[in-house]
N, C-alpha and C positions, 0 to 999 in steps of 0.2 A: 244218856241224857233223857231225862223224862219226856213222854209223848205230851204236848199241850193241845186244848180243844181250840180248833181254829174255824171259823166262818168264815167265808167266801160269798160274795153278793152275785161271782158268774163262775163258777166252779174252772169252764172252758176256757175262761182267760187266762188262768195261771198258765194255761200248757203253750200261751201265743206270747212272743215277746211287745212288750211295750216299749212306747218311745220315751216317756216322762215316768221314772220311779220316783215314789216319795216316800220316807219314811220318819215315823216320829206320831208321837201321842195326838189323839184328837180329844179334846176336854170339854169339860161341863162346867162353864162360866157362871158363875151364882150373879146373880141380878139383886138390886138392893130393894123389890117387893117379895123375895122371896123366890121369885122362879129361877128358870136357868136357860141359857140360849149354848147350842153348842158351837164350841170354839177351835184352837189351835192352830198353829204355824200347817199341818200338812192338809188341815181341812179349807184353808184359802188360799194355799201355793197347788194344792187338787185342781180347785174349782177354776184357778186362771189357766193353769197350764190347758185344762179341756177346753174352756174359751177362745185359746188361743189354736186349737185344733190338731191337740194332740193325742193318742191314744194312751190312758196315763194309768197307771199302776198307786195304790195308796198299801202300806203294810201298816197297820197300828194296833194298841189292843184298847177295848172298852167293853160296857157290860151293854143288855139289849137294847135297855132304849137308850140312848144316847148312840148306839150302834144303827139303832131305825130313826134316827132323825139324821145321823150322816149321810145312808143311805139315801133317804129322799132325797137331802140335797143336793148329795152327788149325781144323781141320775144314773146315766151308764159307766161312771169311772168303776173300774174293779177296785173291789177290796177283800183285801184280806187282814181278818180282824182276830187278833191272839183273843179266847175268852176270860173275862175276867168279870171279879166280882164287883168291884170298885171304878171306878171314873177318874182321872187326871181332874182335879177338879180345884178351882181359884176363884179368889174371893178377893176382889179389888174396894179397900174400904180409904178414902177420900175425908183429909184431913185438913186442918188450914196449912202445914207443913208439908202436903201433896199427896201423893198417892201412897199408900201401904199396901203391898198387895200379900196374902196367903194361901199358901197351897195348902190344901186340906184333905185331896186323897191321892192317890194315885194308882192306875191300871200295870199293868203286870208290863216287866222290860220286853225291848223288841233285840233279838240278835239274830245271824246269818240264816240258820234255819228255817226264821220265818218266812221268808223273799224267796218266793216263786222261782229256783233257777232259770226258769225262761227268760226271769224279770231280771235278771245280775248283769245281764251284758243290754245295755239301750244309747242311747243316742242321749240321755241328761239323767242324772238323778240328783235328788237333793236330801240331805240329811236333816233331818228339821225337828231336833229335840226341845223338847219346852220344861224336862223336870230328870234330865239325866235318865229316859229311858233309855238310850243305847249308845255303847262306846267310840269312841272317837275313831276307833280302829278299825270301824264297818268300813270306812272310808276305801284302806286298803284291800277291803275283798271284794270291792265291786269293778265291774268292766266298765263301767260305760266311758261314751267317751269326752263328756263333759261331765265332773263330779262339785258341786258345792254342798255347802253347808252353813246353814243360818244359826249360830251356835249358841240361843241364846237360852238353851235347855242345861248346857254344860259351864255356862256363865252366872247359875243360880245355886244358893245353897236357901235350907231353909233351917231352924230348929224344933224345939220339941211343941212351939206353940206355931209352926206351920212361917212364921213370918219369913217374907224373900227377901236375900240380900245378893250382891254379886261374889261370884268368889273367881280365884285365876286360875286359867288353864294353866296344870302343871306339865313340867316339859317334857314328861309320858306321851300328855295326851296330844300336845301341839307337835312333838316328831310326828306322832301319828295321821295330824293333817299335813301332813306335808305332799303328799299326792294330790291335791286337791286341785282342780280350776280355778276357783275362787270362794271365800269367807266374806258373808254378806249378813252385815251388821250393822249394828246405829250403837252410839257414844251411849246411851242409856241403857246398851245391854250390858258394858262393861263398868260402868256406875253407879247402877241404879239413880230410882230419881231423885231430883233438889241435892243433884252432889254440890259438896263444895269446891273452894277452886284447885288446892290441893289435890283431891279427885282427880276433876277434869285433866290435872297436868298429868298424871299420871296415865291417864288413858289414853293420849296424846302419845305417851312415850310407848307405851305396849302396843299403839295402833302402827308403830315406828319401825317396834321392833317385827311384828308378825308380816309389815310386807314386805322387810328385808326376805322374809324365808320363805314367803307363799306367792304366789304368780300374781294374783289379782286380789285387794280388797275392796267390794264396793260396802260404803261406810253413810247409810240414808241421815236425814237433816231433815225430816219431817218434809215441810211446805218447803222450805230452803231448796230442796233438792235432794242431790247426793254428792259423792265424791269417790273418785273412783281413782287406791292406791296401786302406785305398778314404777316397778323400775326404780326405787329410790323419789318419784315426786307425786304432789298430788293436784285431779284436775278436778275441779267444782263445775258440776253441772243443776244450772238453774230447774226448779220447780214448775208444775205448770198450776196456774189459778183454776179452785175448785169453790164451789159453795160447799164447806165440811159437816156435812151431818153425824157421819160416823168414823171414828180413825182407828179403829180395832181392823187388825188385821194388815193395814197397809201396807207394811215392812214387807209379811211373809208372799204378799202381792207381788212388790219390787223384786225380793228375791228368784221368785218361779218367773218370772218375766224378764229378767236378768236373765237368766241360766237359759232360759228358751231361744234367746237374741242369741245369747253367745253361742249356742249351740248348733244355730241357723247361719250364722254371720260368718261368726270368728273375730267381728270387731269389739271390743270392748265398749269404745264411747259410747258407738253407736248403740247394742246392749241397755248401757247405762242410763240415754236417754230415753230410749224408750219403754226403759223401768219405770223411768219418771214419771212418762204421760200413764201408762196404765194405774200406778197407784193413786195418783191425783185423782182418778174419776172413779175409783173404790172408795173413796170418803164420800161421798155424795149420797150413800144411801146406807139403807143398817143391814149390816151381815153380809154374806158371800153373795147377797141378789143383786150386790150393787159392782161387782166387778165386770166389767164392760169387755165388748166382744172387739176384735181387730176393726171392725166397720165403725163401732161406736167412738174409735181413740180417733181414727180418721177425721171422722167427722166433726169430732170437736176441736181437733188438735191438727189442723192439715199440715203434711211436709214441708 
C-alpha cells in the first residue's frame, strides 16, 4: 500500500493514547458572498469533546489552508491530517422548495493506517463521515470502549453535477455497524430535506428496523429534542429553549456530547439529555465559538 503524506499538528501525541478519537472529513463550506467558513461533523464533535475536557484525537484529510484554519481552531486537539490536494467542500444553495445542497470536491479517504495505534484503543470514538470518506467497517477495528457513529457521510450519494440526495445503507455495510454503542442521527439524514410523507414513512420503518439490530439509536428533532431508540420502544426527550443564531453543526454537537455522557455514565437518558442541553447552547452563536463549556450548560440549564 502506497506511503501517504500525513501532517501532525503535535507529532508527540500520536505516540500518547487519547480519550476521544474522531474520525471523518473536515470541509470547506462555500458561503453565498463567495468565501468559505470551515466545517464538518469531526471539526465540531473535536471542539465539544475538548470543551468537555477531554484529551481528543481528530484523523482527517484536507489541503493547507483549510488544514490552518482547523488548526487555530482547534487549539491543542491533535491532528492528524492525510495530505491532500482538494477540500471536502459543499455548497448549500436555498430554494423556495428548501435547501439543495452540493458537494463539489472532495479530500482524499481516511482508513485504518491513518489512526495513531496509540489512538485505536480510548475510552470513546466517533466515526463521523460527511461524503463516504471511510468504510463502515473501521467500526470493527477499533478498541475503544464506547464506539458510535453519526452516519450521515454514508447516508449521502451525489451525481456528476455534485447534487446530494440520500441513499440506504446496504446490508454490507449495517452488518458492519453492528458492533457499535450507538448510531446517532436526525430523520433528515435518512430523507433528505422537504421529504414527502411516503418518505418520512419509510424512514420510520428503517429507524425500526436498525434498533432491532444496534443497542442504541439517539435520533435528534432539532429544537424538539431527541429520542432515544433501545430495546424495541422509543423515549422523546424535550429540547431546551435557545435564542438560534446559528444551527450548523448541532447534531455533530449532540452526538460528541452523547458519546462523552455515555462513556462517563453508562446511562443513556441521561447521555441523551445532556446532548440536549449542550446542543441548544451551540445555536446561539456562528461556528464551533459558540459551543459551550460544562460551567456554561450549568449555568444556564441547572440540574
Amino acid at each position: 500500500m502506497a506511503e501517504r503524506a500525513v501532517w501532525l499538528s503535535a507529532p508527540a501525541a500520536t505516540r500518547r493514547p487519547v480519550e476521544a478519537l474522531i474520525v471523518g472529513h473536515v470541509t470547506r463550506d462555500l458561503l453565498p458572498d463567495g468565501d468559505w467558513r470551515a466545517g464538518g461533523a469531526a471539526l465540531y464533535a473535536g471542539v465539544t469533546a475538548q470543551r468537555l475536557g477531554l484529551r481528543v484525537g481528530i484523523v482527517t484529510s484536507a489541503p493547507a489552508d483549510l488544514r490552518a484554519s482547523v488548526a487555530e481552531t482547534l487549539g491543542d486537539v491533535a491532528l492528524v491530517v492525510v495530505e491532500s490536494a482538494t477540500a471536502t467542500t459543499f455548497e448549500n444553495v436555498y430554494t423556495p422548495m428548501g435547501r439543495v445542497q452540493y458537494l463539489r470536491d472532495r479530500a482524499q479517504p481516511l482508513r485504518l493506517d491513518d489512526i495513531p495505534p496509540a489512538w485505536r484503543a480510548c475510552e470513546l470514538a466517533l466515526l463521523a463521515p460527511v461524503a463516504g470518506e471511510l468504510a463502515p467497517a473501521l467500526a470493527g477495528e477499533l478498541r475503544a470502549r464506547v464506539i458510535g457513529a453519526a452516519p450521515q457521510g454514508w447516508l449521502r450519494q451525489w451525481g456528476d453535477d455534485g447534487c446530494v440526495g440520500p441513499r440506504a445503507l446496504t446490508s454490507d455495510e449495517l452488518e458492519a455497524l453492528g458492533g457499535l454503542s450507538a448510531l446517532i442521527l436526525s430523520r433528515e439524514d435518512l430523507t433528505g430535506p422537504g421529504a414527502d410523507a411516503a418518505t418520512q414513512a419509510r424512514a420510520e420503518r428503517t429507524l425500526g428496523a436498525w434498533a432491532r439490530r444496534l443497542p442504541l439509536l439517539a435520533v435528534t428533532c432539532g429544537a424538539a429534542g431527541a429520542e432515544l431508540w433501545r430495546a424495541g420502544g422509543v423515549e422523546r426527550f424535550p429540547g431546551y429553549p435557545a435564542r438560534e443564531v446559528d444551527p450548523t453543526g448541532a447534531g455533530d454537537v449532540f452526538a460528541a456530547t452523547f458519546l462523552c455522557a455515555l462513556a462517563s455514565t453508562g446511562d443513556a437518558a441521561h447521555a441523551i439529555d445532556r446532548a440536549n442541553r449542550v446542543a441548544a447552547l451551540s445555536v446561539e452563536g456562528v461556528g464551533p465559538s459558540a459551543i459551550p463549556t460544562p460551567a456554561q450548560v450549568s449555568a444556564r440549564y441547572p440540574a
